[in-house]
C-alpha positions in Angstrom: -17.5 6.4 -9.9 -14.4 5.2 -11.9 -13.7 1.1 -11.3 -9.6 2.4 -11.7 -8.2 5.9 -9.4 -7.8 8.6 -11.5 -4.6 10.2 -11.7 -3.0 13.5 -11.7 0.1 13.7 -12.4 3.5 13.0 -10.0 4.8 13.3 -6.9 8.4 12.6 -5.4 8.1 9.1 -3.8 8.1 9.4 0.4 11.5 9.3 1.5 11.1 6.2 3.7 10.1 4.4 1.0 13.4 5.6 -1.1 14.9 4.3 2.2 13.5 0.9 2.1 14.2 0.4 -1.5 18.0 1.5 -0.9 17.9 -1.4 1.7 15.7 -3.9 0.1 16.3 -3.3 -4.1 14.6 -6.7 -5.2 11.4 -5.4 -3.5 11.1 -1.9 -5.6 12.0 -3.7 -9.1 9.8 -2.8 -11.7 8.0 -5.6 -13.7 6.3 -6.2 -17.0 4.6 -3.5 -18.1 2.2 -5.2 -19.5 1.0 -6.9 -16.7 -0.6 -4.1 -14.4 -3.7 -5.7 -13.9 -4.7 -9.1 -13.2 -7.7 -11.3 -13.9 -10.3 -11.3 -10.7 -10.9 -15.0 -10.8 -12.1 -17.3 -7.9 -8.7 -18.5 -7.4 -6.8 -14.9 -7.5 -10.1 -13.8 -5.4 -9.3 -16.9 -2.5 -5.1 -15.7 -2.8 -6.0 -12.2 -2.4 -8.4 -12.8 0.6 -6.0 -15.6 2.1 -3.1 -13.1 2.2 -4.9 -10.1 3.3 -6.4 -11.8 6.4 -3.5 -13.7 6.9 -1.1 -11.0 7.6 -4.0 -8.4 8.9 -4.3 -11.0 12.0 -0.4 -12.7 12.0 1.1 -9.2 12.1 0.7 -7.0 15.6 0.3 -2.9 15.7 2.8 -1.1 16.4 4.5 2.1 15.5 7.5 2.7 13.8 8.9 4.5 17.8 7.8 1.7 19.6 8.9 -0.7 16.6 12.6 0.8 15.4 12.8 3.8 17.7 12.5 6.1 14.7 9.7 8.3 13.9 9.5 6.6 10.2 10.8 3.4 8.5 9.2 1.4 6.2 10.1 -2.3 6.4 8.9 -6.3 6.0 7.6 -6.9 9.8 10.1 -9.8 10.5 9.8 -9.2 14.0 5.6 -10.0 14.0 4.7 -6.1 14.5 3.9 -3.3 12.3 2.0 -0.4 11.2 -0.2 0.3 8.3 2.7 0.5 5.2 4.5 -2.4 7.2 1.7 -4.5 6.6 1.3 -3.0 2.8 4.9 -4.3 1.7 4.6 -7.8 3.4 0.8 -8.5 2.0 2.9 -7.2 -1.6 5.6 -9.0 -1.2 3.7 -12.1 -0.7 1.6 -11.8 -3.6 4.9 -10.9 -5.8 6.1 -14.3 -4.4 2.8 -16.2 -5.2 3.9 -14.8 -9.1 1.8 -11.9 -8.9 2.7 -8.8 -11.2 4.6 -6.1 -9.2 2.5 -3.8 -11.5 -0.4 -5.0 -10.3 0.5 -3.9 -6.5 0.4 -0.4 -5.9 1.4 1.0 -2.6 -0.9 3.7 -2.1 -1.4 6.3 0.6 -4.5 7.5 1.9 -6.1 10.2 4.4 -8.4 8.2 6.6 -11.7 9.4 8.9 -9.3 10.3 11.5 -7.8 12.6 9.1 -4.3 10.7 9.6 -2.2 9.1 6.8 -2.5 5.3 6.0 -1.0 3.3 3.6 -3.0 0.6 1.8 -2.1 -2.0 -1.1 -4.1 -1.2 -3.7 -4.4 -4.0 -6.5 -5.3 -3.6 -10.1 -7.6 -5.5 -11.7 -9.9 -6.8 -14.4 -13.2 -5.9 -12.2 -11.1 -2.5 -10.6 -8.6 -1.2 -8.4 -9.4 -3.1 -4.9 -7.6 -1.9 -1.3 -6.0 -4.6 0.8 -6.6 -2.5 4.8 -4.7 -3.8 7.9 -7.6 -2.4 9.6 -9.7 -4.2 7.3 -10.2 -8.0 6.2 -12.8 -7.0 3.7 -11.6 -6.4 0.5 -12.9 -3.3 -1.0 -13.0 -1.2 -4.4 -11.1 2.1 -4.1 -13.9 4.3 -3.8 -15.8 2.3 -1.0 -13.1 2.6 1.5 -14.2 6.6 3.1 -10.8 7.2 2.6 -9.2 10.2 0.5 -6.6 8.9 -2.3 -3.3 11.1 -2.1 -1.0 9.5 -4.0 0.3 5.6 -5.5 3.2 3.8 -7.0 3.1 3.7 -10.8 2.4 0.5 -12.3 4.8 1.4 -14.6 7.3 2.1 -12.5 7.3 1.8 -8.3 9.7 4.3 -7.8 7.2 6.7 -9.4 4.5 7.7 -7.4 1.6 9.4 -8.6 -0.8 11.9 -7.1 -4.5 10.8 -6.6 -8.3 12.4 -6.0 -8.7 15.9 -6.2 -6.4 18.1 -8.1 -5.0 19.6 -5.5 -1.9 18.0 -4.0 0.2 16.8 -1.0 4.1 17.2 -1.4 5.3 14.2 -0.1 7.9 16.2 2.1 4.8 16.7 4.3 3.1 13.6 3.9 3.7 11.2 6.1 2.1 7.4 7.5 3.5 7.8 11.0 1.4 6.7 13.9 1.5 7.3 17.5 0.5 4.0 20.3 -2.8 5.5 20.7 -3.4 5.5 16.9 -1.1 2.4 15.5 -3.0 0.9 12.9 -4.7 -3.3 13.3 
């Protein structure tokens, strides 16, 4: 199994996310292109563990009903609650903060054992690409998660997202991370 995802091509970026960048620019800007990866030391190992956990137990589930009263919308949880890409942007935009490369910090959705969408941070790095979960503290390579890979940010460019895993593909138009109460991610 490949340490990095495999790609396959593009796909239109999810329309919330177009939303959220319309209303929050600085946190879609692209970065260095050089630095899509970073170096998996013990002190980037303790940052990345520190924020994942750190936001997986400050950060309550909720949907994006219950949340906003809208079906979808992806924001920064400033209220304390959330669902899965909720969690996503905050754990990235805290590692951006920290100096982290934005090229580094993939948005990335996934099909999970439920068969239901999830969105996951995926981070590039020196020893592979690892998945930040809200439903998980433990920080995992890609291909350990179960989960089936859809489709990620660029780490060339985060308004292009990229299509992921088999070769066939999931238009985006009918792709989306919404949960119900029942199923609102942790």
């Amino acid at each position: 199994m490949p340490k990095a995802m495999v790609v396959h091509g593009t796909l239109p970026a999810p329309q919330a996310f177009l939303d959220y960048c319309s209303r929050m620019p600085s946190e879609c800007a692209a970065g260095s292109i050089a630095d899509n990866r970073v170096v998996l030391d013990d002190r980037n190992w303790a940052r990345i563990e520190g924020i994942n956990t750190r936001v997986n137990t400050l950060i309550s589930p909720a949907s994006d009903q219950i949340n906003h009263g809208v079906a979808e919308l992806w924001s920064l949880p400033t209220s304390g609650r959330g669902d899965c890409e909720d969690y996503a942007l905050l754990k990235r935009h805290l590692l951006i903060r920290q100096g982290w490369p934005a090229g580094a910090l993939l948005l990335t959705i996934v099909v999970d054992g439920k068969n239901e969408g999830h969105a996951v941070l995926t981070v590039r790095s020196d020893r592979g690409d690892l998945i930040l979960d809200n439903t998980d503290n433990r920080i995992r390579l890609w291909h350990e998660t179960g989960y089936r890979f859809v489709m990620r940010q660029s780490f060339a460019n985060p308004m292009q997202w990229m299509a992921l895993g088999p070769t066939e593909r999931v238009g985006s138009q009918h792709f989306t991370t919404t949960t119900t109460t029942s199923s609102a991610r942790r």
